[in-house]
N, C-alpha and C positions, 0 to 999 in steps of 0.2 A: 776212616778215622785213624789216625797216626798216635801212637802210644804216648810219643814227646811232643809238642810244638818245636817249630823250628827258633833257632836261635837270635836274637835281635841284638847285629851289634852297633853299639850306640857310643856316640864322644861322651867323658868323663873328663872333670877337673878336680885333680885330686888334692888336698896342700897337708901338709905337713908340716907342725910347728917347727917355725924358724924357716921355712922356705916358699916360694913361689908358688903359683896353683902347677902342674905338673898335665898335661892333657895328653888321655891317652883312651884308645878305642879298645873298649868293651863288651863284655855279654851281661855283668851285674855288677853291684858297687865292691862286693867282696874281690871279684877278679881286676877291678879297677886300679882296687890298692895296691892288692902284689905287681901288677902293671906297671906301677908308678915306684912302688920296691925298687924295682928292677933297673924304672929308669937311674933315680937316684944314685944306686949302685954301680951299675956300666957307665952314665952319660956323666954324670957329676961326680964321681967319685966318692963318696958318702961312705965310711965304713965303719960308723960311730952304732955300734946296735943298740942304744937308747932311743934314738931317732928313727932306728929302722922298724921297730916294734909298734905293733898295733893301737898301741896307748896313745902315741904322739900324732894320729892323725887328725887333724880340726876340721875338716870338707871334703866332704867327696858330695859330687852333684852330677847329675847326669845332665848334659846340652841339650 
């Protein structure tokens, strides 16, 4: 018997008001968001921190 279970990482569609779903491979919907943080910051250039805070998420769903 293993203290932890192993990890399941699974696709995520994350959206963010005022943008697109965002899909990104995950272990839970918490690590999904910052995943999707992340994207929007490096891939899109986003550096508005109203949008980037955890208030303005509308969907995260696991595929």
């Amino acid at each position: 018997m293993t203290l932890f279970p192993p990890a399941i990482v699974e696709k995520y569609h994350v959206r963010f008001r005022g943008f697109a779903d965002i899909e990104v491979l995950s272990i839970g919907s918490i690590e999904a968001v910052s995943a999707a943080r992340h994207v929007l910051m490096a891939e899109r250039g986003v550096t508005n921190r109203a949008t980037l805070e955890s208030g303005h998420v509308t969907f995260v769903e696991a595929a």
